[in-house]
N, C-alpha and C positions, 0 to 999 in steps of 0.2 A: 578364399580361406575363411572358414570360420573367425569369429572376434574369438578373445580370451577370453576361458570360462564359461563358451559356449558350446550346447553343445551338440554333435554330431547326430542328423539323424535319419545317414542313409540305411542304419540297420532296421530302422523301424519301419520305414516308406510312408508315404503322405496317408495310404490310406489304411493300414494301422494304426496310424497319429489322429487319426479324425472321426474312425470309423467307432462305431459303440460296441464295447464289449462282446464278444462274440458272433459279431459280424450281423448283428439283426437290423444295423444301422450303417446301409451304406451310401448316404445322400446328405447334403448340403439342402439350406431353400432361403430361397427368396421374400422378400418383403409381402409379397402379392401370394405366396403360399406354393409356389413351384417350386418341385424337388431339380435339386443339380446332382448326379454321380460325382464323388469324391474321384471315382478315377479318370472322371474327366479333366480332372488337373494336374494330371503327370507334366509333368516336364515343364510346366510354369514359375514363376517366381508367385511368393505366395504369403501374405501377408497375415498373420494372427493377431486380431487386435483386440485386446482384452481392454472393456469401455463397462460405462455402466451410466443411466440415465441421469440418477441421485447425484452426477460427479458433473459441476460445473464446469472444472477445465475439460473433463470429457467432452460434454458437450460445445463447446468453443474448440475441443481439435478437432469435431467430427467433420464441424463445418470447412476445417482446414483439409481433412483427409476428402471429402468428398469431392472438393475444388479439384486437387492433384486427382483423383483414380478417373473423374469422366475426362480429363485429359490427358491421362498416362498414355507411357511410350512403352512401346514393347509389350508382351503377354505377361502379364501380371493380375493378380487375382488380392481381394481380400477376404478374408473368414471371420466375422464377428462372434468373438466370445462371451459372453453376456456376463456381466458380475449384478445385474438386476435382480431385485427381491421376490419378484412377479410378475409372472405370463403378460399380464398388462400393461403392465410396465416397458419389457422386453420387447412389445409388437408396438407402442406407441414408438417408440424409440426407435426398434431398426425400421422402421416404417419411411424413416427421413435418410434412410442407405441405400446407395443402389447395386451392394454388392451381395455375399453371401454370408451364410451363421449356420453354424450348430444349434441344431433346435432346441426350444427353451429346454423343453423337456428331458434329455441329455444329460444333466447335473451333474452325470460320473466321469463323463469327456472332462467337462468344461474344468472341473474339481483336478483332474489329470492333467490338462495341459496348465493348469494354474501352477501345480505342486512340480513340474516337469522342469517349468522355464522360470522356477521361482520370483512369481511376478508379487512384487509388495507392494505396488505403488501403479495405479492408474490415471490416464490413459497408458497406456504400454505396446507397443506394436514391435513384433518380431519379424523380421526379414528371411525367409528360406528362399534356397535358389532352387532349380531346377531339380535336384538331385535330392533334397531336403536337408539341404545341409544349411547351417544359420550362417547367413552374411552378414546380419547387423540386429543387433537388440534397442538400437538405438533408432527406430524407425520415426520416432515423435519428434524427436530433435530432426533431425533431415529433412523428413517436410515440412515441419516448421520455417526450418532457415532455406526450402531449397526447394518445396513442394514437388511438382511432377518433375521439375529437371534432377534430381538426385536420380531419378533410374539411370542406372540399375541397380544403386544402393549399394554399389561394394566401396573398400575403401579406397581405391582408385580415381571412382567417381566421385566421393566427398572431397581428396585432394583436390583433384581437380577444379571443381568448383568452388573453393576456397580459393585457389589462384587468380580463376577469374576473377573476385569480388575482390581482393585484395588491389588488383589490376583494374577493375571498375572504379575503387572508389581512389586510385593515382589520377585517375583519366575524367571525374565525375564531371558530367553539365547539368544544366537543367534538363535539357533533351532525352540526356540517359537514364533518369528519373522519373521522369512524367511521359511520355512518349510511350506509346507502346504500339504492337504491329498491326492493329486495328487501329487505333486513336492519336491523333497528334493535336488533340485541343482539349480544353477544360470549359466548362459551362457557366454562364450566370446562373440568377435562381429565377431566369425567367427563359431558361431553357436557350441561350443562345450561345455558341460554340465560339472561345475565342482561341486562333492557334499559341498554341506553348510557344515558339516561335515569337509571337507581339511581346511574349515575358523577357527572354533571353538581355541579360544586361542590366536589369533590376535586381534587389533584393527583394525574395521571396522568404515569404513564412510559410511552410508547411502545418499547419492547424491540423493535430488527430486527435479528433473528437468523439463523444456518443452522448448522446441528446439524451441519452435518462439519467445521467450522472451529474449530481448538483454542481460540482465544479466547475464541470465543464462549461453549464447554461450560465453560472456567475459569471468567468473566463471570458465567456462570448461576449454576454454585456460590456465589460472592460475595454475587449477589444474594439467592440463597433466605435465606442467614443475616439480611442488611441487612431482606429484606423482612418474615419473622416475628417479630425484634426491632423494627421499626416497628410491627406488625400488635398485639405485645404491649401495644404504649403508646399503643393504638387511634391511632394518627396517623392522617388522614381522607387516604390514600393508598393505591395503587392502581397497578399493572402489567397493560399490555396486550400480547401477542407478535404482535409483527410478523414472521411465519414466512415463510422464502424457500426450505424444504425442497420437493423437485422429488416428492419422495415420500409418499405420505401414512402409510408406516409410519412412515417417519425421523420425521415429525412428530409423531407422535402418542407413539413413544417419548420425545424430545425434550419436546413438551411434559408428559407424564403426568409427568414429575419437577420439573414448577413449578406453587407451589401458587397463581398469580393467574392472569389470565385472557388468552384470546386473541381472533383474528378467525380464525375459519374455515381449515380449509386452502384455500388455491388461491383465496380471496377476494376479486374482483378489486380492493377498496380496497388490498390487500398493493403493487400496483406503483403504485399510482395514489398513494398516500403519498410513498412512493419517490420518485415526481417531484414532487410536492407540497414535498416539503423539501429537492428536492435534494440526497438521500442517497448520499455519496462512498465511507463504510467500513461495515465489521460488522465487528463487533457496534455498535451505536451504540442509544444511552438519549438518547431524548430526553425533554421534560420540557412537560408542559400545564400552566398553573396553574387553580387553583379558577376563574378568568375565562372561560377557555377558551382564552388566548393563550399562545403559547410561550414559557415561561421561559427554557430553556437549550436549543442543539438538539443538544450528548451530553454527558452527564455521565461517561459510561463514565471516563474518566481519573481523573474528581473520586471515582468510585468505590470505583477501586484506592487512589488516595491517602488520602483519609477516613473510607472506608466511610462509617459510618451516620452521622458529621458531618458528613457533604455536607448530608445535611435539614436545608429542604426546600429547598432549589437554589434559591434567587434569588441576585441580585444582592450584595443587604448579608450574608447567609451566607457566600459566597464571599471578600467583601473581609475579612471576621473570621479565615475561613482563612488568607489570605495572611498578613494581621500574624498571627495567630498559629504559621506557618510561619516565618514571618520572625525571629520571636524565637526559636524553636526553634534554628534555624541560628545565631544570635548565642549562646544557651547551649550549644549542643553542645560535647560532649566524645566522647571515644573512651568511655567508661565507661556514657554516654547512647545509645552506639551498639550498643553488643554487650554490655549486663547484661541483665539482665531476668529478675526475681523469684532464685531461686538458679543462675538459667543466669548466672554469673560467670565461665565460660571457656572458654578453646578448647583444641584436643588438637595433642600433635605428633606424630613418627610414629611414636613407640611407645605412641601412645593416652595416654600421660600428660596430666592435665590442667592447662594452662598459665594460671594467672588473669589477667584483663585489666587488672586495677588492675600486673601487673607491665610490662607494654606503653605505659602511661602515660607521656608526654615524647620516645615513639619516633614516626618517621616512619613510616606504615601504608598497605599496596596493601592492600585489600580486591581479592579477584581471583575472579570470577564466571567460571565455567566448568563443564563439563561433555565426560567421557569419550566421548560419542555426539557431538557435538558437532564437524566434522573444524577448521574455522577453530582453534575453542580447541586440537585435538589440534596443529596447524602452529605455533600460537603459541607454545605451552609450552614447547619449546626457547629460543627466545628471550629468555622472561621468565626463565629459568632461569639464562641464561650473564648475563644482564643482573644478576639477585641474588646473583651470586659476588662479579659485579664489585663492585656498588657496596656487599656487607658487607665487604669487605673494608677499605674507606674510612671506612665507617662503622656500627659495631656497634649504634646506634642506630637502626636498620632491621628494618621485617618485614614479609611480606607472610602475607593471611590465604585460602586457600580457602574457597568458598562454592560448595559442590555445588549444579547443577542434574540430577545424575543421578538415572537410573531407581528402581534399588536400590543395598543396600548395597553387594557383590559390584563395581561398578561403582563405585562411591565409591573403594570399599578398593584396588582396580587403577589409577585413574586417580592418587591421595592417594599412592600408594607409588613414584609417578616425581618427585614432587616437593620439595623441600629447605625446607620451612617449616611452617606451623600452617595450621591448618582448622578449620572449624565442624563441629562432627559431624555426621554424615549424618542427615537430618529433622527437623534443629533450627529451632526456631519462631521462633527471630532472625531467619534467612533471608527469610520475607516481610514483613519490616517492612522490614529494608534493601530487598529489591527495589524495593519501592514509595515508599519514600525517595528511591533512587538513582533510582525509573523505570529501570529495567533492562529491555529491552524485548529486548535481543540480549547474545550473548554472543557469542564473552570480553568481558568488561567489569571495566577496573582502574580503581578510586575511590581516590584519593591523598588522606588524612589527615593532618594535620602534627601535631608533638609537641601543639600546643595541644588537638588532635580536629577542631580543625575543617576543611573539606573543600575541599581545595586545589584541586581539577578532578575532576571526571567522565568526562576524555578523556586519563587516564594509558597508554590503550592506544595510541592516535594516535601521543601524544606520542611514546613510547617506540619505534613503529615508522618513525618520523623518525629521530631522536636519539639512539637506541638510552638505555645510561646514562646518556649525559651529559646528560640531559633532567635527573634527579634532580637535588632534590626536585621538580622540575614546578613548581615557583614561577613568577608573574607576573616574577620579579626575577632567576631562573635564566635564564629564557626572554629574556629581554631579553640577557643575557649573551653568549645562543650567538647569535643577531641579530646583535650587536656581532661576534660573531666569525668569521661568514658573513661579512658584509661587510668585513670587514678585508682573509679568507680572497682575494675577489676582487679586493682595490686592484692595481691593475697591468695585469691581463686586459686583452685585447682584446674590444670591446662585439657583434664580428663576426670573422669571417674564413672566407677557404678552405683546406679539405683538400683533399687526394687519392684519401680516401677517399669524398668525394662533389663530385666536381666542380662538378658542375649549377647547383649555390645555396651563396649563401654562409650559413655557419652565424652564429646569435644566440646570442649569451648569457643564457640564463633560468633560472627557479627551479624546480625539479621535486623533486615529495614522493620519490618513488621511480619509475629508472626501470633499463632496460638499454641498455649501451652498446653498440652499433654497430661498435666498434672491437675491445677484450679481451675483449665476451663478459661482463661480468661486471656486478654490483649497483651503480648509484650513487643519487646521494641529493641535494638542496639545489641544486648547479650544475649546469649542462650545454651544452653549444653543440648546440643543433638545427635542424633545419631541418624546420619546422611541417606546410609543403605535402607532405614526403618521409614525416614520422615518422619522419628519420632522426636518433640520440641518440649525443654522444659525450662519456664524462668529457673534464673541461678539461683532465686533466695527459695523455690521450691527445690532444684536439686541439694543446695549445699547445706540446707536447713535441717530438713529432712534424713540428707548423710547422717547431722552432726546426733538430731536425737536418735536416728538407728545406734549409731554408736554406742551414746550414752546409755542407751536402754540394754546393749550386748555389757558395756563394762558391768550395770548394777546387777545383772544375772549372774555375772561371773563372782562378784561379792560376794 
């Protein structure tokens, strides 16, 4: 049976549906330029897959769809629809298919089956059976999660296989996992075959990784330290790489600099995992225990934060971490934050060294940034005119640089626009704060209060609201300027019209930052808009403006 709101199309037959306009087009072709008769697909299941080269996740499911079709079951066909801008496009592209298409040339088909199956949203694959009736619109999700075992795509067969996996992952080992009907071993990166079998009984980390993604190559690094200091203390643990490199040099460079083990390149358990666990990011660590059932399904986070006291990732580990995270944050101090062995300081800008015990009872930005960086290059005027203002108020203030730059050279250029102290360029403080703060983007300002302890993590936000008057970013600062927004508005009108936009009458609402409509210029906290226009005006331009229209109607009435 057809899905809902799909729709039927034995009135039409496959080769009406495919065929161009008055019948002058009755053929299908090939990559290599060979014509296929449309009516040679009577009675098949029949796949329309509307793709387009310019579409990244296209191209990441083509690779999925081509897996499942050279190992499909049963007589099944697919028909590539092309949403490409250009002939050239369109042959570079179906060039890597080894099925069928509607010739580029065609536009009027392709524009018809678009407008037919109301497709908004690509990759898109339609499922027709035999008869051409639609069994599933949902063709991308199914071989996603199910590849060539979802034939024959009815919903029968998606239950089905949903029981099983529900039923796989009651029953899961390592075996069931890694094992597959050709392969029951994983390899070094010096090509030597070790059986999944020697693993069984260990904790394993499943590593899905891709070698062009900066994370990932960080991650790795990480990990190499974590895993030969395990490997020291014989821990009965164990990494496997989950490679999603399209290359097999990439891979093989990649993997030759990790000393545990993998699955093959291009292995097809690599995507069949993938949907197995419902893998959303990479780099992601997930975690088997000695049972064979999954611990944790990514550690990656836990990794940056604990390194090697993440082990071994259960449950009661983690809750240790937390209270002992917890208490850390209840003793912290500024002194606990930025000492560490004789590193007792930071520099100002004449490289003088500034000790941190003298910073002690002051209010402290830690301020994360980077020269290459443009957001942080935009921001830094800002935080600049904002640390005039507020040293001026109070000498009890500082804020601290924390280079993410390249080199020094690039440290020294960015450090000499700036009016305060910094860490010095390569200082090993730096990745204890990152991973403290989770610092995942930059600029990033961490607000410290005289005690050390850590006021907020979103002193940047704050400060691009509020500008200074955020400071100190206190719970009890913040409630102040509330109080004083609202006051700000007692009076206002909760609506009205301008002149400037006839149409609709403008609301009264709350906007982080926006531009006025009116002067042209920055506002911030109020505004009168009108939602459906995205039209924005400061209040003292709408209710100003009201009050002389007014004025100027009563004198004419005079």
């Amino acid at each position: 049976m057809a899905e809902d709101g799909a729709a039927k199309l034995t009135n039409h037959g496959i080769c009406s549906l495919l065929s161009s306009a008055g019948g002058d087009r009755d053929f299908l072709v090939r990559h290599n330029g060979d014509k296929v008769q449309i009516d040679d697909l009577r009675g098949k299941k029949l796949g329309l897959y509307f793709s387009a080269s310019w579409s990244g996740p296209c191209q990441h499911f083509t690779r999925s769809l081509v897996e499942a079709y050279t190992s499909r079951k049963g007589d099944f066909e697919v028909v590539f629809v092309s949403a490409d801008d250009d002939d050239e496009s369109f042959k570079g592209y179906f060039s890597k298919m080894p099925w069928l298409a509607i010739p580029f040339f065609d536009s009027d088909i392709r524009d018809k089956l678009e407008e037919l199956f109301k497709v908004e949203d690509i990759p898109y694959l339609l499922i027709l059976d035999g008869n051409g009736e639609v069994l599933t619109v949902n063709g991308v999700e199914i071989i996603r999660d199910y590849g060539a075992e979802g034939y024959p795509f009815t919903p029968e067969r998606v239950k089905e296989l949903k029981e099983q996996q529900e039923a796989a992952r009651r029953e899961q080992t390592l075996g069931s996992l890694l094992v597959s009907h050709s392969r029951d071993f994983v390899i070094t990166n010096h090509g030597m075959k070790v059986p999944i079998s020697d693993l069984e009984g260990r904790t394993i980390a499943l590593y899905f990784s891709l070698s062009s993604l900066r994370y990932c190559v960080h991650l790795t690094s990480v990990l190499v330290d974590i895993y030969e200091k395990l490997k020291a203390k014989k821990e009965n643990f164990e990494i496997v790489l989950i490679s999603f490199d399209d290359d097999e040099e990439s891979f093989k460079l990649d993997f030759g600099s990790m000393p545990w083990l993998s699955l093959p390149f291009k292995d097809r358990s690599c995507e069949k995992l993938a949907r197995y666990f419902d893998l959303s990011t990479l780099p992601t660590l997930l975690v088997i225990g000695p049972d064979g059932k999954t611990l944790h399904p990514n550690v990656a986070e836990a990794i940056e934060d604990y390194g090697i006291q993440a082990y071994p990732f259960t449950p009661w580990r983690f809750q240790e971490l937390e209270e002992m995270q917890k208490a850390r944050q209840e003793a912290q101090t500024l002194e606990s934050l930025l000492v560490s062995g004789k590193l007792d300081f930071v520099i100002d800008k004449s490289r003088a060294k500034v000790l941190v015990s003298g910073l002690v009872g002051k209010n402290i930005l830690l301020y994360f940034s980077a020269h290459w960086c443009p957001p942080c290059r935009a921001f830094l005027p800002k935080l600049i005119e904002a640390y005039h203002k507020i040293k001026a108020n109070d000498k009890a203030f500082e804020v601290i640089f924390i280079s993410s730059d390249m080199d020094q050279a690039a440290f020294d250029e960015f450090f000499a626009t700036m009016p305060w102290l910094a860490l010095p360029f390569g200082d090993q403080r730096k990745q204890s704060l990152v991973r403290l703060f989770k610092v995942h983007g930059i600029p990033k300002l961490i607000a410290i209060s005289p005690t050390g302890k850590t006021v907020t993590t979103e002193a940047r936000d704050l400060m691009a609201i509020h500008g200074p008057e955020a400071y100190p970013f206190t719970d009890a600062r913040l409630k102040e300027i509330e109080a004083g927004y609202k006051e700000m508005a007692e009076g206002w009108p909760e609506k009205l019209k301008h002149v400037l936009h006839p149409e609709h009458e403008l609301l009264l609402t709350r906007r982080m930052i926006y531009r006025c409509d009116g002067c042209e210029e920055d506002g911030h906290v109020w505004s009168f808009s009108c939602e459906e226009c995205n039209f924005l005006l400061h209040p003292h331009c709408a209710i100003e403006e009201q009050t002389e229209t007014r004025e100027t109607t009563l004198c004419s009435a005079l």
